[in-house]
C-alpha positions as CSV (number, residue, x, y, z in Angstrom):
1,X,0.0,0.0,0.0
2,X,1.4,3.6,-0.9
3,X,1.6,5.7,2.3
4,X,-0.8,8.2,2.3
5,X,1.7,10.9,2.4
6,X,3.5,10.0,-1.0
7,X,-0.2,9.6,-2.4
8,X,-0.5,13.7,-1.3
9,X,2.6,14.4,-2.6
10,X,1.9,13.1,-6.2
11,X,-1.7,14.2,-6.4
12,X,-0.4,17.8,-5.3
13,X,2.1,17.6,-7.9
14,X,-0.5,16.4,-10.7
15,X,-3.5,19.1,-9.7
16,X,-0.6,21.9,-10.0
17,X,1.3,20.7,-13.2
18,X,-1.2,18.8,-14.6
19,X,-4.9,21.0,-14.5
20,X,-5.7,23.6,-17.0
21,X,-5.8,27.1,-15.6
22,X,-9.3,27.5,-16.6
23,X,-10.1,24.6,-14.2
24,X,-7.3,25.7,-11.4
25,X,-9.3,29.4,-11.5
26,X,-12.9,27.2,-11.9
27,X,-11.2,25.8,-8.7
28,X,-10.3,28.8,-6.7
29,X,-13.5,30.8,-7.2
30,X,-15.4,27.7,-6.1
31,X,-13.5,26.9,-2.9
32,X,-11.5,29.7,-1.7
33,X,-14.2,32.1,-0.4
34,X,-15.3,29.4,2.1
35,X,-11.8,28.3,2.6
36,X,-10.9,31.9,3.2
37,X,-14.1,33.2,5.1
38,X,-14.7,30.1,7.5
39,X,-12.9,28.7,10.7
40,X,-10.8,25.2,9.8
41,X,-13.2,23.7,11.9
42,X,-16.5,25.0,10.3
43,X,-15.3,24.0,6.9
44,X,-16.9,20.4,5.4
45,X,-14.1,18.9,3.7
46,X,-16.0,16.4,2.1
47,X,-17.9,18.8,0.7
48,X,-14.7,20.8,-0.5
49,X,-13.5,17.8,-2.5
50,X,-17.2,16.9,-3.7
51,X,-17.0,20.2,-5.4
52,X,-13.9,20.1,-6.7
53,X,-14.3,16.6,-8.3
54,X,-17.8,18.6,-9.7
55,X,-15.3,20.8,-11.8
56,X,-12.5,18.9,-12.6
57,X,-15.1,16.3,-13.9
58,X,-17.1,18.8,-15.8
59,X,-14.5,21.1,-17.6
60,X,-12.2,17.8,-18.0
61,X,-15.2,15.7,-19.6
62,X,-13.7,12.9,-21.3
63,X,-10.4,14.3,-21.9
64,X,-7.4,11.6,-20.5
65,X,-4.2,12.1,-19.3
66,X,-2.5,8.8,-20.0
């Protein structure tokens, strides 16, 4: 199993080389006024990535990487 840490590490490495900017700015208007205006403790995470996955999914749509 790959240590969760190296899995971060990668998939940080991939969504900041790897994403278009229109879908890195889709991205940041999306999840940075919550991220900015809310304690660490009030913010849903889940809900965070649920979005995020929304976007990438949508402005990504069928297009592969590999």
């Amino acid at each position: 199993m790959i240590p969760k840490e190296v899995e971060l590490r990668i998939a940080r490495y991939f969504f900041h080389t790897y994403l278009p900017d229109d879908v890195m700015r889709g991205l940041e208007a999306k999840l940075l006024p919550p991220c900015i205006w809310m304690d660490e403790e009030e913010l849903d995470h889940d809900e965070l990535v649920r979005w995020a996955l929304e976007i990438i999914d949508k402005q990504l749509e069928g297009k592969r990487f590999k």
